[in-house]
C-alpha positions in Angstrom: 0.0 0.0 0.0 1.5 3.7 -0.6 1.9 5.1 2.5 0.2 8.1 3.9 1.1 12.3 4.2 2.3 11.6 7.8 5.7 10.9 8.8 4.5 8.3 10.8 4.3 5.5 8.3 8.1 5.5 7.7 8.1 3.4 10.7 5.0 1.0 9.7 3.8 -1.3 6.8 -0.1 -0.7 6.3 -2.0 -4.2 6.1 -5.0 -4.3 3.7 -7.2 -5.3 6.9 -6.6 -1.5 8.6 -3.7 -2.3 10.7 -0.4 -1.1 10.6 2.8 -3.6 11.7 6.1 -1.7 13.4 9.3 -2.4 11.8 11.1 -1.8 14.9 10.1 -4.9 16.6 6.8 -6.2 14.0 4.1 -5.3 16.3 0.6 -4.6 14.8 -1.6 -1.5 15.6 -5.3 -0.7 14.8 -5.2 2.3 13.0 -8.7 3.5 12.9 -8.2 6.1 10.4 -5.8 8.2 12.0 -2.0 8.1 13.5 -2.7 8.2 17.3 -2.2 4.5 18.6 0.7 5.0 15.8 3.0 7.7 17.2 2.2 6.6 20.8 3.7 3.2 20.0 6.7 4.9 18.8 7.2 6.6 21.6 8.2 3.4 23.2 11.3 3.3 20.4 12.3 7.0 21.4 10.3 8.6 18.3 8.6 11.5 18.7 5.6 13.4 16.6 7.4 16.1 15.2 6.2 20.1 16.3 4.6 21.6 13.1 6.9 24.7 12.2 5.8 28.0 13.8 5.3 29.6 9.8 2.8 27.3 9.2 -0.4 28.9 8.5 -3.5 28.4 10.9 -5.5 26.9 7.5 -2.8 24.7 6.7 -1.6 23.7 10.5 -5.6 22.8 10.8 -5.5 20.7 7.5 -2.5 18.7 8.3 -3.8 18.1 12.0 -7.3 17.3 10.9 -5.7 14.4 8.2 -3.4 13.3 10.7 -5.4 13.1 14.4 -9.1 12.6 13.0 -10.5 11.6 16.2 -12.3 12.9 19.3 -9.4 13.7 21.6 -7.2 15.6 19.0 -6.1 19.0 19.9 -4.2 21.4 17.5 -0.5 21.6 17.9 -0.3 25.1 17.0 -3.3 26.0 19.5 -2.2 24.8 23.1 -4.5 24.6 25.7 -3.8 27.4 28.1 -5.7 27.8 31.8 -8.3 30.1 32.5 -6.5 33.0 33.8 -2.9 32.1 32.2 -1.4 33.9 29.6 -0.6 32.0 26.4 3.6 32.8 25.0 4.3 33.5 21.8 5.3 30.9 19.3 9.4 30.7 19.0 9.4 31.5 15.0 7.0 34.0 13.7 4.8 34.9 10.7 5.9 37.6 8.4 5.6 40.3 11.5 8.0 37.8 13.6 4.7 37.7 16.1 2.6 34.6 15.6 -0.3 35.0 18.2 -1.7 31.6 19.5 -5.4 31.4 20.7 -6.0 29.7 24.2 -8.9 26.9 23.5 -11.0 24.9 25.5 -11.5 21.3 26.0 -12.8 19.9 22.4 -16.5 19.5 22.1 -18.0 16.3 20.3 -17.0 15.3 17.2 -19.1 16.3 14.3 -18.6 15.3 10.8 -15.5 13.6 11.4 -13.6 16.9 12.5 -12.9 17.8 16.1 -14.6 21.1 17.1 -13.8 23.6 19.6 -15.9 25.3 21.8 -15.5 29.1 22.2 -14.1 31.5 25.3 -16.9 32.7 27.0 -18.6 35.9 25.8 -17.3 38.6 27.8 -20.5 40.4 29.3 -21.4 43.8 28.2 -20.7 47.1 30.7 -24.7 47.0 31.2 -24.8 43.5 31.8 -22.1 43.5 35.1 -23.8 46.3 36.0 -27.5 44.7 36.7 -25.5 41.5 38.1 -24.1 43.8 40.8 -27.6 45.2 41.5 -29.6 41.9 41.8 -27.0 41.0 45.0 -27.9 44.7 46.9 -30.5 44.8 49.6 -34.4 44.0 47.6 -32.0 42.3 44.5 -33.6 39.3 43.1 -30.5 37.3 43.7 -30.0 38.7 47.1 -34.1 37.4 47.8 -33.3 34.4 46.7 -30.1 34.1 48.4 -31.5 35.4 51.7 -34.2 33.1 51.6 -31.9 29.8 51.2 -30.0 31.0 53.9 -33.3 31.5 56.3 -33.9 27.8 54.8 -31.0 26.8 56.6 -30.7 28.5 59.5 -34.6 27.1 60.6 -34.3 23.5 59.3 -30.7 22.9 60.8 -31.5 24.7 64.1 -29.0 27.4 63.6 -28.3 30.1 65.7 -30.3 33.2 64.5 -26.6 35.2 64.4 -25.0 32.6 62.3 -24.4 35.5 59.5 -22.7 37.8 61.5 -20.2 34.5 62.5 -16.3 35.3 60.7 -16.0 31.5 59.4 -19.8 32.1 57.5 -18.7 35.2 56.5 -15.2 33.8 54.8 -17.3 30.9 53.0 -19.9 33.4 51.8 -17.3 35.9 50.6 -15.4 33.0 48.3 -18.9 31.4 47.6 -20.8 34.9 46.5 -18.7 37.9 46.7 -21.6 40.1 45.9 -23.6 38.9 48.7 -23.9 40.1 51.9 -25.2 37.2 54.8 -28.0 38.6 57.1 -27.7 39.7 60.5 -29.1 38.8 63.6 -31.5 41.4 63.6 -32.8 41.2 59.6 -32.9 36.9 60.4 -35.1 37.6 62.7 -37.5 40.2 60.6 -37.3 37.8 58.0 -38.3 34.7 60.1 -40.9 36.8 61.4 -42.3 37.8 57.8 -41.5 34.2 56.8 -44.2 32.9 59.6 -46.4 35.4 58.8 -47.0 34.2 55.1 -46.8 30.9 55.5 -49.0 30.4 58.7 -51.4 32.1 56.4 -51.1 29.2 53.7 -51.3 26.5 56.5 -54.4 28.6 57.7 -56.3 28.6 54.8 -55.3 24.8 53.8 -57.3 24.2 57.4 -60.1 25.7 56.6 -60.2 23.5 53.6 -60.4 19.8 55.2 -63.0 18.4 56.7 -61.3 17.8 59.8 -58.2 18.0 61.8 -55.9 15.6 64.2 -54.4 17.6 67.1 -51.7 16.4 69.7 -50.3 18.0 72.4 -48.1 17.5 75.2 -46.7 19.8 77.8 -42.9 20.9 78.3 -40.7 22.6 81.0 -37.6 24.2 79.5 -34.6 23.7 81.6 -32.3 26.8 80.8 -35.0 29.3 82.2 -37.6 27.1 84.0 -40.7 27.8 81.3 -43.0 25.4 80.5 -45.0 25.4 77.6 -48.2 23.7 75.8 -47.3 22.3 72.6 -50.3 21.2 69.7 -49.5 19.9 66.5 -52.4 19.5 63.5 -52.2 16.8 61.3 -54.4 16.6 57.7 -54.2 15.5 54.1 -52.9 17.6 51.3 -53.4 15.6 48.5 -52.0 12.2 49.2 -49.5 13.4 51.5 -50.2 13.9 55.3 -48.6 17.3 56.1 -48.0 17.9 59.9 -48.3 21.6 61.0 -47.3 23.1 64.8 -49.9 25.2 65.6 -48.8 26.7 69.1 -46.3 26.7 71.6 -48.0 28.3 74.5 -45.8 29.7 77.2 -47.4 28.6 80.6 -47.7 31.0 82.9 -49.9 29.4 85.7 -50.7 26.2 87.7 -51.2 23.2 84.9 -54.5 22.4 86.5 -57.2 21.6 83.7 -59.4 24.4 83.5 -55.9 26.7 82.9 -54.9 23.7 80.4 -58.8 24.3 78.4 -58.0 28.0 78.1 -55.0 27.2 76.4 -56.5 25.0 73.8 -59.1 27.3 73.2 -56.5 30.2 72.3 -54.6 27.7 69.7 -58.0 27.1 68.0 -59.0 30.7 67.5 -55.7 31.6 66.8 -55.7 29.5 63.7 -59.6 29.6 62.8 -60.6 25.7 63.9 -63.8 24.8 65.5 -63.9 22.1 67.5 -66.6 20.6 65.7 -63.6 19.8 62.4 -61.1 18.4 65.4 -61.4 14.7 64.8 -59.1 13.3 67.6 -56.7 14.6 70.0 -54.1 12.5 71.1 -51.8 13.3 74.2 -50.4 11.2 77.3 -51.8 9.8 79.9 -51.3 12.9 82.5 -54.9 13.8 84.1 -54.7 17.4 84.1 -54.0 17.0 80.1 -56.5 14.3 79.6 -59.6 16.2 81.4 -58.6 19.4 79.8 -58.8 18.0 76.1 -62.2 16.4 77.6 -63.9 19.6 78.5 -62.8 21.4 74.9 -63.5 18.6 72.7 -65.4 15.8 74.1 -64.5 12.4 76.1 -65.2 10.6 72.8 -62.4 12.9 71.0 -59.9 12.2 73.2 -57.1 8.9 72.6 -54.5 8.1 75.0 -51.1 7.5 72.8 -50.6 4.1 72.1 -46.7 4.5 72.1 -47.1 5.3 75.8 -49.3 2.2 76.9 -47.7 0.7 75.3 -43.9 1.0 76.7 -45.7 0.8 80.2 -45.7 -3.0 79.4 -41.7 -3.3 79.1 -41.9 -0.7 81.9 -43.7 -2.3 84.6 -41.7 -5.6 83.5 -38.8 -4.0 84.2 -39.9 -2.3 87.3 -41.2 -2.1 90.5 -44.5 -1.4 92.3 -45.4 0.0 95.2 -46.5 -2.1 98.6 -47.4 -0.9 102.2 -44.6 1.9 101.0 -42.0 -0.2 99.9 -40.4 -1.4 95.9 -41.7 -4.6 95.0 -40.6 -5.7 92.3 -43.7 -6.7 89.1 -41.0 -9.8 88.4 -38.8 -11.0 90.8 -34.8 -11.1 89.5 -35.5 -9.1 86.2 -34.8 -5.3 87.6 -32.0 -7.4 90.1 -30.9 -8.3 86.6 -31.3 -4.9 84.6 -29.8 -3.2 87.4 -26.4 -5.5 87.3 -26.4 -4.0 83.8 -26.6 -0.7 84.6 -24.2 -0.6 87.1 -21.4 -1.5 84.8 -22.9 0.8 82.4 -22.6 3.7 84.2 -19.0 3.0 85.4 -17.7 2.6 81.5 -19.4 6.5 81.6 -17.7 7.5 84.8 -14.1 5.6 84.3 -11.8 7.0 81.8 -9.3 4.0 82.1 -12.2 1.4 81.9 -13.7 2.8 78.4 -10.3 3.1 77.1 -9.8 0.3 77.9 -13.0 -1.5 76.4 -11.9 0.6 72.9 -8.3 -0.9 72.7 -9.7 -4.1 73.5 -12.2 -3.7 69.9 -8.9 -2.2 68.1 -7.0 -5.5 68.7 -9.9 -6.9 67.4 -10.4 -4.9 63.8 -12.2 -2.1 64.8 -10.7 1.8 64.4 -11.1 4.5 66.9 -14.2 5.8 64.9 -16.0 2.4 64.6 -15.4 1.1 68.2 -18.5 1.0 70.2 -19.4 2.3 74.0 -22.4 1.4 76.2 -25.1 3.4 76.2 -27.0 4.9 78.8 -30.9 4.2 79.6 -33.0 7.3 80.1 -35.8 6.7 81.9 -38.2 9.2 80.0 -37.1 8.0 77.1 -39.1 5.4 75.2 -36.9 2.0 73.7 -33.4 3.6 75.7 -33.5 0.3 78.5 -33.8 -2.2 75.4 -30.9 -0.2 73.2 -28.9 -0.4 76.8 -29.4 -3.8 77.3 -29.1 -4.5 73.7 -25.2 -2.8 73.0 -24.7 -4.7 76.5 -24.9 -7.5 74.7 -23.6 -6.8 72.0 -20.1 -6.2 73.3 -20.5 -9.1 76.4 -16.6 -10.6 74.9 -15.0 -7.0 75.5 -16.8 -6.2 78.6 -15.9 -9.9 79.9 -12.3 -9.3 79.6 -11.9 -5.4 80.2 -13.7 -6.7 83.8 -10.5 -8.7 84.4 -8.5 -5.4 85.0 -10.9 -3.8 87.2 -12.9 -6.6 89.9 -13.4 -4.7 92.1 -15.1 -2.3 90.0 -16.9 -4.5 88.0 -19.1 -7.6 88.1 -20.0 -9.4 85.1 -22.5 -11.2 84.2 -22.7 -14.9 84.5 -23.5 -17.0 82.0 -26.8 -18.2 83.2 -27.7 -14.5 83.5 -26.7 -13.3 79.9 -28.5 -16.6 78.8 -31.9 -15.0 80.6 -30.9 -11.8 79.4 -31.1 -12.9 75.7 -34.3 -14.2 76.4 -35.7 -11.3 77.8 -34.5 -9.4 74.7 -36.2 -11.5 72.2 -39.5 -11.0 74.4 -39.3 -7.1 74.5 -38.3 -6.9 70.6 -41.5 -6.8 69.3 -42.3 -4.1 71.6 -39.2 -1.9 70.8 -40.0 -2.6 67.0 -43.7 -1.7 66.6 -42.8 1.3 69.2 -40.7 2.6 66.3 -43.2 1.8 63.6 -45.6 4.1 65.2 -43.3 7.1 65.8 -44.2 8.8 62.4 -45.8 12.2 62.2 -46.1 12.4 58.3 -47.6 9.0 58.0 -51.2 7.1 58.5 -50.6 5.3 62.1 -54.3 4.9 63.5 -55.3 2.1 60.9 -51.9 0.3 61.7 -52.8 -0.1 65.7 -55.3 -3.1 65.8 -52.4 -5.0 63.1 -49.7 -4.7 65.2 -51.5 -5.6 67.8 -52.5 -8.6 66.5 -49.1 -9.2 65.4 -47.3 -9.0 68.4 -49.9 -11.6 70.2 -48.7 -14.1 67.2 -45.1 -13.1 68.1 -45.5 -13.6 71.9 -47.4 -16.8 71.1 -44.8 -18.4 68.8 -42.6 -17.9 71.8 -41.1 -20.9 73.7 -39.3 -20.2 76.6 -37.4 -22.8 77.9 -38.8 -24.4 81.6 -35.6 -24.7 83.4 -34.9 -20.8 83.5 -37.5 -19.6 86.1 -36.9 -16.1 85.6 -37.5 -15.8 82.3 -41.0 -17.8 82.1 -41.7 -15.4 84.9 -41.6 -12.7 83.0 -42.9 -14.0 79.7 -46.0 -14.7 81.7 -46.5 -11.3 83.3 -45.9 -9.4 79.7 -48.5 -11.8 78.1 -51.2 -11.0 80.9 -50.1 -7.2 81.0 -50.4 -7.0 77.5 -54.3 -8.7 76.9 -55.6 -6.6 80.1 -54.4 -3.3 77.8 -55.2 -4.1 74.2 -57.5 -6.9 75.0 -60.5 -4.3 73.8 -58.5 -2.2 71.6 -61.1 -3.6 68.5 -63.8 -1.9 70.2 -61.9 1.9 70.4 -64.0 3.1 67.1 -61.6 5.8 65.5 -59.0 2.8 65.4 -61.4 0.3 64.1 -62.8 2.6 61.4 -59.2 4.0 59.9 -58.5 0.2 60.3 -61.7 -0.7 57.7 -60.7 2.0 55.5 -57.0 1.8 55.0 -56.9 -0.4 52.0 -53.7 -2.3 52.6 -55.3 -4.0 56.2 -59.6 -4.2 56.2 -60.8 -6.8 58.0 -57.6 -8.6 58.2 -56.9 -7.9 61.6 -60.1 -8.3 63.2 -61.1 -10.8 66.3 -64.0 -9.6 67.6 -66.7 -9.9 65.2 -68.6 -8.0 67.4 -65.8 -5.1 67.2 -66.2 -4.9 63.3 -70.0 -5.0 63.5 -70.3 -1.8 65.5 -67.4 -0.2 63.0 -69.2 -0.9 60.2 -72.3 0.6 61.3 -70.8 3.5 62.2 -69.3 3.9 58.9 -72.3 3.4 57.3 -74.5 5.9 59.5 -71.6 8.9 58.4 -72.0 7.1 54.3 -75.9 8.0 54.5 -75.0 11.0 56.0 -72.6 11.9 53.1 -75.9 10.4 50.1 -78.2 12.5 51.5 -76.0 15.6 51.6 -75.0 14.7 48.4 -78.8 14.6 47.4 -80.2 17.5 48.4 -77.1 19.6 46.9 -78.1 17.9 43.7 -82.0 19.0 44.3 -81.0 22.3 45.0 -78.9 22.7 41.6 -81.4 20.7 39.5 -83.6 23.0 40.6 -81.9 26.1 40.1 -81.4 25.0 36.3 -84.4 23.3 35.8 -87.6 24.9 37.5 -90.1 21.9 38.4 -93.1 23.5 37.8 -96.7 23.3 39.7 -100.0 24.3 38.0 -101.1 27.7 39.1 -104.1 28.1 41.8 -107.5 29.3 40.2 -107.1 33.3 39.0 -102.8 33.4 39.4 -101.3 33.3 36.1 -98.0 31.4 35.6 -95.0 32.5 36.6 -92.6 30.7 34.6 -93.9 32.2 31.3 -95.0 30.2 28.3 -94.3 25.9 28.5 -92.0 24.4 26.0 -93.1 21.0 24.8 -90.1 19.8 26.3 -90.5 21.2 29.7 -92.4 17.6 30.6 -89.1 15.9 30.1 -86.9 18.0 32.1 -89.0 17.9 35.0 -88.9 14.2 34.6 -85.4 14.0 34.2 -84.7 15.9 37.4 -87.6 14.1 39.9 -86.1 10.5 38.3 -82.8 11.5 39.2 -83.6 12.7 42.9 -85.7 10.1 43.5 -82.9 7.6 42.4 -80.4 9.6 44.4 -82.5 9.5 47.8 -84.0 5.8 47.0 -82.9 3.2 49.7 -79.9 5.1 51.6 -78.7 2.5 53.4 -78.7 0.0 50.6 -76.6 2.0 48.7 -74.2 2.8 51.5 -73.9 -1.1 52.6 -73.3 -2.0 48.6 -70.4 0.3 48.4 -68.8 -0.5 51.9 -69.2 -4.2 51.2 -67.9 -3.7 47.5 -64.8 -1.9 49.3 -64.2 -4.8 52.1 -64.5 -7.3 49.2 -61.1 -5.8 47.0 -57.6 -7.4 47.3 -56.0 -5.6 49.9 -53.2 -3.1 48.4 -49.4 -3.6 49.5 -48.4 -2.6 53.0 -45.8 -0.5 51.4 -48.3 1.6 49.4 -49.4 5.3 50.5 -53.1 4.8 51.3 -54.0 8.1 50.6 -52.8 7.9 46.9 -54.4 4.3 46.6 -58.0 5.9 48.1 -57.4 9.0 45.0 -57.0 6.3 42.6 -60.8 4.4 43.6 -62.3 6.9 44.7 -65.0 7.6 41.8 -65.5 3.5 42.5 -66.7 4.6 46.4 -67.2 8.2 46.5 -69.3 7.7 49.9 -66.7 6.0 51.4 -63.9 8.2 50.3 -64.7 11.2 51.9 -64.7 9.2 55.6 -61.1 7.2 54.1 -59.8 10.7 53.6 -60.9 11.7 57.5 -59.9 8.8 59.6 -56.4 8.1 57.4 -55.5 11.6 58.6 -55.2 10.3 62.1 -52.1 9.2 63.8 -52.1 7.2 67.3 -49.3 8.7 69.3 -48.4 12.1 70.6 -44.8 11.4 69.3 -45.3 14.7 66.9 -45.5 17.2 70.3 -42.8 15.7 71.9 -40.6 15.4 68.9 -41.3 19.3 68.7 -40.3 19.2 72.0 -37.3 17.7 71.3 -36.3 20.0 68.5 -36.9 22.6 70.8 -34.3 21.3 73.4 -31.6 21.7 70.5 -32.7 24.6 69.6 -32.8 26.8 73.4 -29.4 26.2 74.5 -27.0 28.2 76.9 -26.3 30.6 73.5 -29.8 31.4 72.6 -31.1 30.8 75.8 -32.8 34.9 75.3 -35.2 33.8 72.9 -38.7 35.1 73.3 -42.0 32.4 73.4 -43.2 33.8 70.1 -39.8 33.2 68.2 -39.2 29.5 69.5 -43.3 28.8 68.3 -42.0 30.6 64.5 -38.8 28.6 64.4 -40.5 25.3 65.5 -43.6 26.2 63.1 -40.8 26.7 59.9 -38.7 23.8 61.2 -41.8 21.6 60.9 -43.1 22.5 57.6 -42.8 20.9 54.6 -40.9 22.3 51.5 -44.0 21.9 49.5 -45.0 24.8 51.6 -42.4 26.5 52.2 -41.2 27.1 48.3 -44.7 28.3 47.8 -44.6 31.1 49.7 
């Protein structure tokens, strides 16, 4: 074959099948139409492309390079990449004026046509243009708005201090990040968090007075740093097929929690935010009695639900525990809080001994584990839901390293025997359905009510599969008394209606879960008493209209003339029309409202991972009846974990350095803190 225009191929032999072989040492190449793989091979043997001469015109250096580097990553020789910012030299050998100028270029672009193409240096903006960029970062800029409400973003939802801008390592990022802008103050945080409340309160306002009704829950808090306790509520209802979770007050309390004090404050919160009591479906707190009688004289008895998280830790609790007898601690299971406490003790010296937990993490780094990964014991608190089973649990967990950190300190610490860590891991497995479904439940943003009577059920069938072995006493001790603790709380849960009913009408559970026939009697009736309800509401709106539009008329008495002016010859049929369609509409109520409940109860159930607000929008023309009670009673949750999560958020968020801020400001940053983006990008 003749060889090619580049230099290259007096070092190959071109084969007909598109390679090329080396006669240095007869290696073969792919050429793919161009010399790449060619000359880096020869680079190997000490041969070098050769530099283009510096007289070469651009035209013909762009020829030559295009024939001899046709491929993506080809650059032109006479056209170096230079940085941003650097400035390119001139070429050694000139043109005619002895100063060849060479043109910085960017990275090539893709390949088009065969030829590589270069993207072009950024158009420099005009004088006008770097003049309205400056102005959009001043104070009322649209890039300043924008910027200052990102920042607000993430001063409320990462608990920031409200002085953050003013801090010199914010300051330093934000000067290298955006020049231009400059980051809030304390003071103008604060205005803005203020007119941030303001608008979207509003929004969550007027979304209330949308929905048919509203979930409240509320707990009561004491702040440590200055001794104020406070009344927190939080509202829960559907926005489409997502359950948004609002926090409606944070009451500073300034008197005795007695009840009657407690009712005033609920009353406030409602006509603060425009709810009547009649659209409060449930409100869900603890079991305190000044709490629990106070919700009873706003709302009801029947609106009132104990939270099931908290009845149901009391189980683990009391198993754990001790009563009280002629003024003495008796233990509810003899040996278990004996055992617990054996725990606890070593526990709490790893937390006071500097020499034992260093010494139980150089124990796990001769075993593998780095300074980072190795664990510690963990505390229990006792107001804290699950903390006993996550102590006893990392207790377990590291049993090897605490067995042989104890030989270097006996008379500090006592370990377990193994008979006791044996009983131990029994009474784990019994209390980790408990510690699980406690979890579960702990949403805010999700349905819980419908999953109550199903994990109820389920963790009977878990304590029933059980089999605790006969020889350890202790242990079928206490298996026994959480069995019997356990029916005498949820033995009627069936029969608590607002659980039974958001139970019927979640579509992933129905009647799955139901025992007592009796229990899902009654629930049905209900739900078909509010379904007539909903038909006959339905009906007479559907009167009213067809009336409106279509006048039914009545013969006029003996001397009146009609009102209604001359009768079309089609008149007949639209009064038929409209009394047919009434009459159908208000014909057997109940028959209609059992058909589409039963029709409902009859579907496959959906998956347990599926939102059951979306699957209700999807059927809902199938049972429009039923839907608008689905959309009411899958708006409940079971638990007051929302308040005291609030609560919580509100412990990180007073603090020794903001420990001056006012009632009103902790209820605005709790309020943004808790709100969704959906709403908050809206406003």
């Amino acid at each position: 074959m003749a060889p090619g225009r580049s230099d290259v191929w007096k070092h190959y032999d071109k084969q007909a099948d598109g390679t090329a072989v080396c006669r240095k040492c007869n290696h073969s190449i792919k050429t793919s139409s161009n010399t790449t793989n060619a000359w880096k091979h020869l680079e190997k043997h000490d041969i070098f492309r050769p530099k283009k001469s510096g007289s070469t015109s651009t035209s013909t250096a762009r020829r030559a390079d295009a024939e001899d580097e046709d491929d993506e990553d080809a650059i032109f020789e006479n056209s170096p990449v230079v940085p941003e910012g650097a400035h390119p030299q001139p070429s050694g050998s000139g043109s005619a004026s002895g100063t060849a100028k060479t043109t910085p270029t960017s990275l090539l672009g893709k390949r088009k046509s065969g030829r590589a193409l270069f993207t072009s240096p950024p158009k420099q903006p005009t004088l006008h243009e770097s003049l309205h960029r400056a102005e959009s970062y001043k104070e009322g800029g649209p890039r300043a708005v924008e910027l200052d409400d990102s920042y607000l973003y993430m001063v409320m939802k990462d608990g920031m201090p409200l002085r953050t801008g003013e801090k010199k390592g914010f300051q330093a990022f934000a000067k290298k990040a955006v020049p231009l802008w400059k980051p809030p103050g304390r003071n103008k945080t604060t205005n803005m968090m203020e007119k941030k409340y303001e608008s979207l309160s509003a929004l969550v306002k007027d979304a209330l007075s949308k929905v048919p009704a509203v979930c409240l829950t509320a707990d009561c808090w004491t702040e440590s740093h200055n001794t104020t306790s406070f009344l927190g509520v939080t509202a829960h209802f559907p926005i489409d097929t997502e359950l948004e979770c609002a926090v409606l007050g944070v009451r500073s309390l300034q008197e005795a929690h007695d009840s009657q004090y407690l009712s005033g404050q609920f009353e406030k919160v409602l006509e603060e935010w425009g709810l009547e009591t009649s659209r409060v479906s449930l409100v869900i707190t603890d079991n305190a009695a000044n709490i629990v009688d106070s919700v009873r004289r706003v709302f009801g008895a029947d609106k009132h639900l104990g939270c099931f998280d908290h009845t149901l830790n009391l189980i683990p609790k009391a198993a754990l525990g001790f009563k009280i007898v002629d003024k003495k601690q008796v233990p509810h299971v003899a040996g278990a809080s004996e055992l617990v406490a054996k725990v606890k003790k070593i526990v709490t010296f790893s937390h006071r001994s500097y020499n034992f937990k260093n010494e139980l993490t150089k124990i796990q780094i001769g075993k593998g584990k780095t300074q980072g990964t190795a664990l510690s014991l963990l505390q229990d608190v006792p107001t804290r839901w699950g903390s006993t089973y996550l102590m006893l649990e990392r207790f377990l967990e590291m049993r090897e390293v605490i067995a042989v950190a104890a030989l270097k300190f006996p008379s500090d610490v006592t370990m377990l025997t193994a008979a006791e860590l044996a009983t131990l891991e029994i009474l784990m497995s019994i209390l980790a359905p408990f510690h699980f479904v406690t979890k579960e439940m702990s949403a805010d943003k999700t349905t819980t009510a419908s999953k109550v009577i199903p994990l109820v059920f389920i963790i009977r069938k878990e304590l029933e599969k059980m089999t605790i072995p006969r020889s350890d006493d202790l242990a079928t001790r206490f298996y026994k008394f959480v069995c019997a603790e356990f029916d005498r709380r949820f033995d009627k849960i069936e029969q608590v209606m607002p659980l039974a009913i958001a139970t019927l009408v979640d579509p992933r559970f129905q009647r799955s879960y139901f025992q007592d026939i009796t229990g899902v009697a009654r629930a049905r009736g209900h739900i078909e008493e509010m379904m007539k309800k909903h038909i006959r509401e339905s009906a007479n709106a559907a009167e009213a209209e067809l009336s409106a539009r279509v006048p039914i008329r009545t013969e006029p008495r003996e001397g009146e003339a009609s009102s209604t002016g001359p009768r079309s010859l089609w008149d007949e049929h639209d009064e038929r029309v409209a009394r047919d369609f009434v009459n159908l509409t208000t014909d057997d109520i109940g028959g209609k409202a059992r058909t589409e409940l039963r029709a409902f109860l009859e579907r496959a159930p959906s998956p347990r991972t599926a939102n059951p607000l979306e699957v209700w929008e999807g059927i809902r023309h199938e049972y429009p009846n039923l839907y608008k009670i689905a959309r009411v009673f899958l708006s409940l949750v079971a638990t007051s974990v929302p308040s005291e999560r609030m609560f919580s958020d509100a412990g990180n968020i007073v603090t020794d350095k903001t420990n001056r801020l006012t009632p009103a400001h902790l209820q605005h940053r709790l309020f943004l803190l808790r709100v969704s983006d959906s709403i908050w990008f809206v406003a």
